[in-house]
N, C-alpha and C positions, 0 to 999 in steps of 0.2 A: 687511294681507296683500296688497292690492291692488297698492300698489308695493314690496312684495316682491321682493329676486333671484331670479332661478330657482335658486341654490342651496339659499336657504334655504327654499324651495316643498319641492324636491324631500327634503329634509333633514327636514321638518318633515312633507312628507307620506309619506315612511318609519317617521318614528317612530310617527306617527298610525296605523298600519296594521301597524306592527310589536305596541305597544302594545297594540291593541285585539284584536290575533289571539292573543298572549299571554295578556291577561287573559281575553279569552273562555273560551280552550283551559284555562287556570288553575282558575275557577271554575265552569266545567261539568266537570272532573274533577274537580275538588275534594267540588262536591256530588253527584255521582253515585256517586261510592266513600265518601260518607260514609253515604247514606242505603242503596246496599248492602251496608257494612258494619255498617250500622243493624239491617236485616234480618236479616242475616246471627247476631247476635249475640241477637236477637230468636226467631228459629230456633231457634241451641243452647239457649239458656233455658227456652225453652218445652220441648224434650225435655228436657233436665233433670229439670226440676218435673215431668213429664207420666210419662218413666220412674221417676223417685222416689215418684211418688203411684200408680202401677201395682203396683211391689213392695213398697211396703207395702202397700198393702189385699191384694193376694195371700197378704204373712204374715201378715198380723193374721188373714186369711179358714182358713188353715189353723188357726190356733188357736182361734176359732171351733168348727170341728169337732170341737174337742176338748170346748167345753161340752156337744155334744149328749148324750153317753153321760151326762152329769150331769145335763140336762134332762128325760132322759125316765127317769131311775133310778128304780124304787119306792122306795128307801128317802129318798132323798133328798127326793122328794113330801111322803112320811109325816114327814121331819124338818120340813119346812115348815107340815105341819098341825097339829104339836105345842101343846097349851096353852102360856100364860105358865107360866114359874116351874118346867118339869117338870125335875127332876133325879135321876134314880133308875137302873133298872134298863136301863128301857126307852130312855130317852137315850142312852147310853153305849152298849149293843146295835146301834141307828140307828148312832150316829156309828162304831163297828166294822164295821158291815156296810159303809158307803160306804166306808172309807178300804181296807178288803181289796180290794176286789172292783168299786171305782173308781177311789179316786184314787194309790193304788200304782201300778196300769199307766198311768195315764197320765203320771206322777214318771218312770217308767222309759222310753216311749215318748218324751216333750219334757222333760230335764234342764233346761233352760233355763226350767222355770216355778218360780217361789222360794214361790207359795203359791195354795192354794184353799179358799175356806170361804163360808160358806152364813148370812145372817140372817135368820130369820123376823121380820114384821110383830109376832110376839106378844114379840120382843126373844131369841127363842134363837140364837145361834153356834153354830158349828163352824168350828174352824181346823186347818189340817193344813200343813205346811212344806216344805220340799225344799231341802235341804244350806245352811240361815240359819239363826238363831239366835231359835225364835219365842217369844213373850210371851202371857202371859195378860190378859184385860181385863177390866175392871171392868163393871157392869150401867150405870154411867154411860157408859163409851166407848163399849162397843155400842151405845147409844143413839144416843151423840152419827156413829158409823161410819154407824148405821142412816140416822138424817136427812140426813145427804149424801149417802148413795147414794139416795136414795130423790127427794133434791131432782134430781142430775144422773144421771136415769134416766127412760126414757119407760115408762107405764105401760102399752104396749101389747107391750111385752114385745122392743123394739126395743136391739138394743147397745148399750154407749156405751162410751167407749174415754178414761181419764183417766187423767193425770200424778198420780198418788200413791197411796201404800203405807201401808198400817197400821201395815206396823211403820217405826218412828221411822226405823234405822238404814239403811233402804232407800228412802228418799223420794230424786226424781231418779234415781234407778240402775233401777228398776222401770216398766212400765205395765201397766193397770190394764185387764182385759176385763169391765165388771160387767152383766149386766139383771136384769129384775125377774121372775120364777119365778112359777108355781102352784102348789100343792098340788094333793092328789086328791081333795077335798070341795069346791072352789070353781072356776070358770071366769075368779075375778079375779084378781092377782098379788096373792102373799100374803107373797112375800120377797125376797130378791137372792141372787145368786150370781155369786161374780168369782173372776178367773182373773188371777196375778200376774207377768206375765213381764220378765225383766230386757232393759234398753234398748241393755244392751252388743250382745247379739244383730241387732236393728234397726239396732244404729249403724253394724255391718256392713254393714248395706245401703247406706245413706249414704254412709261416706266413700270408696265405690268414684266420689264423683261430683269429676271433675276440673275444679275451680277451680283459679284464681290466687293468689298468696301473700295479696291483700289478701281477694281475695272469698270467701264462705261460702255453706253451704246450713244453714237452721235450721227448725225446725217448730213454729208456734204452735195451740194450741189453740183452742175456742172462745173462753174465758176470758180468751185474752191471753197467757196464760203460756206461756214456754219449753217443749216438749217434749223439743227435742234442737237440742242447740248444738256445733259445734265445741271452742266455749272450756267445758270443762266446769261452771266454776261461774260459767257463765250460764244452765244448766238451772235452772228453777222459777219466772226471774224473770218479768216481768210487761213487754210490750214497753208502749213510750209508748202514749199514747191514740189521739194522732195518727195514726201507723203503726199499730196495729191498726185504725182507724178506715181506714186508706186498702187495707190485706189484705186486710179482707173487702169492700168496696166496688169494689176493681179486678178482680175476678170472673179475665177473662183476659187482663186488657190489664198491659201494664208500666207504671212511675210512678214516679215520685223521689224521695226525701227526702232529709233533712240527719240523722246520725245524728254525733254529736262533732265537729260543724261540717262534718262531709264530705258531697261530694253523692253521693249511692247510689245504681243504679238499683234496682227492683226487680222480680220478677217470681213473682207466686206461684199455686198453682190448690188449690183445696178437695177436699179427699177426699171423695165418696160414701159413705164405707164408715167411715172412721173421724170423717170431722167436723174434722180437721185441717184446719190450713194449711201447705201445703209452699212455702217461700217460698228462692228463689236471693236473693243480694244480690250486687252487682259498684257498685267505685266507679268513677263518670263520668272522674275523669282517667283511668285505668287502658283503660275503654272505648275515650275519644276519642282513648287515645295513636296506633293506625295512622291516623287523621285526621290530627291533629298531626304526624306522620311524612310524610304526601303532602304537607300544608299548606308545610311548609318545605323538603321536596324541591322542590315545585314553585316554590315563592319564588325557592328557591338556584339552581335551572336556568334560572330563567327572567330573574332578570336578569342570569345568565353568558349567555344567549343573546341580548338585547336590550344588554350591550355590545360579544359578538360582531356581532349585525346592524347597531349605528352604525355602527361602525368598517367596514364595509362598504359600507352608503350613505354615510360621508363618502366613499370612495375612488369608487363611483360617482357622486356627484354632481359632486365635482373634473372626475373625467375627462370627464362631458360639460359642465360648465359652462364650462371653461377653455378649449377652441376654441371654441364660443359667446362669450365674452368676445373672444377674437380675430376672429374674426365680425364683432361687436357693432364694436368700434373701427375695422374695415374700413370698414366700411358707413361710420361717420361719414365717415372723411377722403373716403368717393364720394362725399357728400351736398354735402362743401364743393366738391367737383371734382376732389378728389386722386386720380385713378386710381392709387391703389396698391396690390397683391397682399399678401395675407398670409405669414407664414411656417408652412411644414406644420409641426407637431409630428415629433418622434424617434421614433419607433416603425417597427417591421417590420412588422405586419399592420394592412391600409389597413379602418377599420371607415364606416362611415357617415358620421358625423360628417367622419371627414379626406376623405371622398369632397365632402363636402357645401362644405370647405374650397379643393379642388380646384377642383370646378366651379367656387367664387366668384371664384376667380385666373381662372380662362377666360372667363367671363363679363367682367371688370373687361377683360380684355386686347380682348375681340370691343366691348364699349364704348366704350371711347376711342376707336376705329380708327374707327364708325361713328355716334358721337354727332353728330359733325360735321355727316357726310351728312347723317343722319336728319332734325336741326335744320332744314336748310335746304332739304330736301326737303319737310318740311312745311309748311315758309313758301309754296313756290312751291304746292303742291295746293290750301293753304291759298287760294289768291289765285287757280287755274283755278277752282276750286269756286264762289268768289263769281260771277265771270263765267260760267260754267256755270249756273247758278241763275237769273240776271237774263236772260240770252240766253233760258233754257227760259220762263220767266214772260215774258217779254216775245214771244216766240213762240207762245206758246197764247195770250195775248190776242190778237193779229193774226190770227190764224188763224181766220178767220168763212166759212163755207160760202161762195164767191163764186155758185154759181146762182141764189142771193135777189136778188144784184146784179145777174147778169144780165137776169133775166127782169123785175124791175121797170123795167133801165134800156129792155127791148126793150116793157114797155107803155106805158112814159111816150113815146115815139117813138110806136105805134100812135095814141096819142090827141092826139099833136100832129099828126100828117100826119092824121088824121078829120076833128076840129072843136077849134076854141078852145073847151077847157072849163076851169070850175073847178077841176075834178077833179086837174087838171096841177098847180097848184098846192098842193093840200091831200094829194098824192103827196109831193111834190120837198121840200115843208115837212118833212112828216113822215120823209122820207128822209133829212134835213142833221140834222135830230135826233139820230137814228140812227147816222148817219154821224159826228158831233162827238161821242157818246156812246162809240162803239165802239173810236176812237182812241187816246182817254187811255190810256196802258201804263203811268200811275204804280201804284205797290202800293199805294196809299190804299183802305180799305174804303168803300162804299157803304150807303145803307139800305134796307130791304126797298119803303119808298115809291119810291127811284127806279129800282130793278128793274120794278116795275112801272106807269113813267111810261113805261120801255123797252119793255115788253111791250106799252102801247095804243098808241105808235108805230108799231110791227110791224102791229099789228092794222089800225092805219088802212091802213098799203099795200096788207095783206093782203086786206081788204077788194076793192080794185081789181084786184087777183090775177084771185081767183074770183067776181069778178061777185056776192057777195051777203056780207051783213050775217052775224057771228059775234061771239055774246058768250058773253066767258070769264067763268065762274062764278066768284071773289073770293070766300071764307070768310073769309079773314086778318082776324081782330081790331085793333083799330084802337090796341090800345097795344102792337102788336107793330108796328105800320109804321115804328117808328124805330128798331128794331133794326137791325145790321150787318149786312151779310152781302160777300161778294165779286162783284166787279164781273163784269157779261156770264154770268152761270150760269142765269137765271129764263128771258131770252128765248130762246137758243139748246135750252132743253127744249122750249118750248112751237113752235118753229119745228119741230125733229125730231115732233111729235106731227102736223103739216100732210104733212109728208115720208113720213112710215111708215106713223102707224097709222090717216091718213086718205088714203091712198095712192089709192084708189080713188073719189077725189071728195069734199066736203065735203056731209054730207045732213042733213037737219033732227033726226034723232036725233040726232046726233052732238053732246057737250059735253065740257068742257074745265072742270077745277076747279083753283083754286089756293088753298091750305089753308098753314096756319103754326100754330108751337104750341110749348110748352115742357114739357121732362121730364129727371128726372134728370140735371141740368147740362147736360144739349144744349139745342140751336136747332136745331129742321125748318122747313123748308118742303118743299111736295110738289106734284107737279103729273100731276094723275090725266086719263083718259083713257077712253072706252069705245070704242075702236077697234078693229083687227085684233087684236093682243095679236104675242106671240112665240110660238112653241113651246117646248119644253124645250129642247135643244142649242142652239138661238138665245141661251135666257137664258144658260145656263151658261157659252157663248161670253164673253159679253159678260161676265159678271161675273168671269169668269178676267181679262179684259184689265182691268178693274179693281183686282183685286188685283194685277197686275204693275205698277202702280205708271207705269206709261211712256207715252210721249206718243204718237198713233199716229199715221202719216203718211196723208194722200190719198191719194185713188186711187178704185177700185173701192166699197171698205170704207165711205169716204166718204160715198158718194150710195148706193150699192145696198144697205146691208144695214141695219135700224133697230139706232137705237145707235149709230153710228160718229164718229166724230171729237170732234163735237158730244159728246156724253154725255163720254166721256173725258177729254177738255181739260178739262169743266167738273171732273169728280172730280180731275183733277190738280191744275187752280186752286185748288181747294178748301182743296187738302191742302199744299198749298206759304204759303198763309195763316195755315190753322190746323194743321197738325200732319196726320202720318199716320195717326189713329186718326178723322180724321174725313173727309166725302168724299160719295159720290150711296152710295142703298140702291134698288136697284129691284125689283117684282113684277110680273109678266103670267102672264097666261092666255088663251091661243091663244082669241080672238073674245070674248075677253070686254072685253080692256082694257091697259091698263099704268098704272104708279102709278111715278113717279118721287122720291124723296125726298132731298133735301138734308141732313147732317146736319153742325153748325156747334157751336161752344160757345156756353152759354147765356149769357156771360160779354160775349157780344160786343154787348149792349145798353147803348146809353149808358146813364150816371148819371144826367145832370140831368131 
């Protein structure tokens, strides 16, 4: 990728961003219309089952009402308290009295109930019919009627609501309202009583719930078995284990199963009232079909839209690559020396790019014309510069305070017109030292020992200056004395400190330190002082002309002001050696002192 064209950069970093914007945009729609069409379907189902389970307990609860006039009947008590075995007078009276004056009105009041009858604990019946064809039973069926209602029935006298009918020919087509009764001599339930209503009625209820051709709404019992099914002769049956195991266990949540290899959601809620399960079913392709539908509209749009956007960045990348390629070949034939212009591209409106093409012709045209020049104009700067450099360095070396010369050469006269003394001699010596020392204007570096072999030269004249003895204090560690440094910088500070900051006479307080040291890749040396000091605007002064870099001429500046010539020259020398980042640092404080600092690389210490 690195050497890569810029076409196929640009090419490849279209796709890359087309690609990613797509796919982002793809599957964050994708999954957010899936999971709210999730809801969504989650939603209707639940009112579904939630409305379905509402109207029925409501009808079932109206017929309900109907047991009560049977519940609290006297006659119907007294049939319940009946001996075993009574058949007579008084039987047949009972069972007249309830069906006039009971269960007649309520045949007539709810047509829709096909039967009502009544067994005592002591094994007596009573059955009564409405528009079916009823039967007689034997002292065994009763029986055998007794012990299942009596099995699925609470004996606290609580409803119970089951799929099956006495008589044979109404089993599935009926359900069953049956609980357990008192008589009027016990407080305990002594018998049953049920209420037989046809399912046609209820299925009304039901098939007002709009499903899709594949999905249903069905209702399973406690038991497992079919209540009410769409497909009619799938009333009675018995659902898998499995799936009744997962109805009553999924309380209010949905859940899946495989029912004839198909995957089904499911979704069901338990009746309060009746003990039902009211259960929707929808199968998962059917669901996931508007998923599926956005899934491959979005596929379909989106790579018509990602070979709509190639074909787009190929024609944007052409068009800026292609004068860039011209560009690109331009530039070489300048590189060999070929000044020669591009050809603009055919187009009517002037974009960037052919702007950029343009300038490269004007550019090519103003170069040739002045490459010449330039060449040989920089030969010649090239060559003042050198002589400029060597003239200035050779200049600031020569350049030594001449009143030290004077005044030495007007005491050595004094003490030759007094008396022949030694003194003339141990001057004049130490003056040719000095003198043969100051001369040399080669750039060859010196070492910090003969700096200050320089400085006790000074000092001897100096000595004879001012009439008395002065010793400068020497810190300098003794494996720094062979380090480098530049030539004439040590004594011309320590002469300025005689000049300024001892201006007013040299007195026994008065000392004079010279220190050296090493620190993060530099080389100091410093030369301290307890003299006058400067004021502020004195320092400031001086260190502005420091930072200008420049050489400063005689004069005034020279002899009258501390810091003058002397101090600069040295920072100039410094830095035309080693580089502009190095050079003097100074501090003072008006009567306290001055501290002058050298700073050099630390590089500049021999090897051996």
């Amino acid at each position: 990728m690195k050497r890569a064209s810029l076409y196929r950069k640009l090419f490849l970093y279209f796709l890359t961003v087309i690609i990613v914007s797509l796919t982002t945009v793809g599957i964050v729609t994708y999954y957010a219309s899936s999971q709210e069409l999730d809801r969504m379907v989650e939603r209707q189902l639940s009112q579904m089952v939630g409305n379905a389970a509402y109207h029925t307990d409501l009808y079932l609860k109206s017929y309900e009402r109907s047991m009560v006039s049977l519940l609290t009947n006297k006659e119907v008590k007294r049939f319940i308290d009946l001996p075993a075995g009574l058949e007579g007078y008084e039987f047949y009276e009972i069972q007249k009295q309830i069906k006039e004056f009971v269960i007649d009105p309520i045949f007539i009041r709810n047509p829709e109930i096909t039967a009502v009858y009544s067994i005592s604990f002591n094994e007596n019946a009573v059955y009564y019919y409405n528009e079916v064809t009823g039967t007689s039973f034997t002292p065994e069926q009763i029986k055998e009627q007794l012990t299942f209602f009596k099995t699925n029935t609470s004996a606290y006298g609580n409803l119970s609501v089951l799929n099956r009918s006495i008589i044979e020919s109404q089993n599935n087509r009926t359900i069953t309202l049956v609980r357990q009764i008192r008589g009027l001599t016990s407080s305990e339930p002594q018998g049953i009583l049920a209420i037989e209503l046809r399912s046609a009625e209820l299925s009304e209820l039901w098939k007002g719930i709009e499903l899709t051709n594949t999905g249903f709404f069905f209702i399973v019992d406690e038991r497992g078995r079919i209540v009410y099914h769409p497909q009619r002769e799938r009333i009675g049956e018995t659902v898998q284990p499995e799936l009744k195991r997962s109805i009553v266990e999924s309380g209010l949540q949905s859940f899946v199963a495989e029912e004839n290899g198909e995957r089904r959601l499911y979704r069901s809620q338990k009746s309060a009232y009746s003990g039902w399960h009211l259960v929707v079913s929808m199968p998962m392709a059917e669901l996931r079909k508007p998923v599926d539908t956005i899934r491959v509209t979005s596929i379909v749009v989106g790579l018509f839209t990602l070979v709509f956007a190639l074909w787009l960045a190929f024609r944007f990348g052409k068009s800026i690559t292609g004068p860039i390629r011209a560009l690109k070949e331009g530039m070489r034939e300048t590189e060999k020396g070929n000044w020669a212009t591009i050809p603009l591209p055919e187009q009517r409106q002037r974009d960037e790019i052919v702007e950029l093409m343009i300038r490269y012709n004007l550019m090519v045209n103003r170069l040739s014309e002045l490459v010449d020049k330039v060449y040989q104009a920089e030969l010649k700067n090239h060559e003042i510069q050198m002589e400029r450099q060597k003239a200035e360095f050779q200049s600031l070396q020569l350049q030594i305070n001449p009143h030290f010369l004077y005044n030495t050469l007007e005491t050595i006269v004094c003490y030759a017109f007094v008396e022949d003394s030694d003194e003339i001699s141990e001057i004049v010596r130490a003056l040719a030292y000095m003198l043969r020392y100051s001369v040399q204007t080669n750039l060859e570096e010196i070492t910090v020992a003969n700096e200050l072999k320089h400085v006790l030269n000074f000092m001897i004249v100096l000595k004879h200056r001012v009439g008395r003895e002065f010793e400068i204090d020497v810190a300098v560690k003794p494996e720094l004395l062979l380090h480098k440094m530049v030539r004439l910088t040590l004594q011309p500070l320590v002469e300025n400190v005689f000049q300024h900051a001892f201006e007013g006479g040299v007195e026994d307080y008065h000392c004079i330190r010279i220190d050296a040291g090493e620190g993060e890749g530099t080389f100091w040396v410093s030369v301290e002082d307890n003299g006058n000091g400067m004021p502020e605007e004195r320092l400031a002064e001086l260190r502005e002309k420091l930072e200008a870099n420049r050489l400063v001429d005689g004069g005034d500046d020279a002899a009258g002001k501390k810091g003058g010539i002397g101090i600069v020259n040295v920072h100039r020398r410094i830095q035309m050696v080693f580089g502009e980042q190095y050079g003097l640092h100074i501090e003072s404080r008006l009567d306290e002192g001055t501290k002058v600092t050298m700073i050099m690389p630390s590089t500049g210490r021999p090897s051996g």
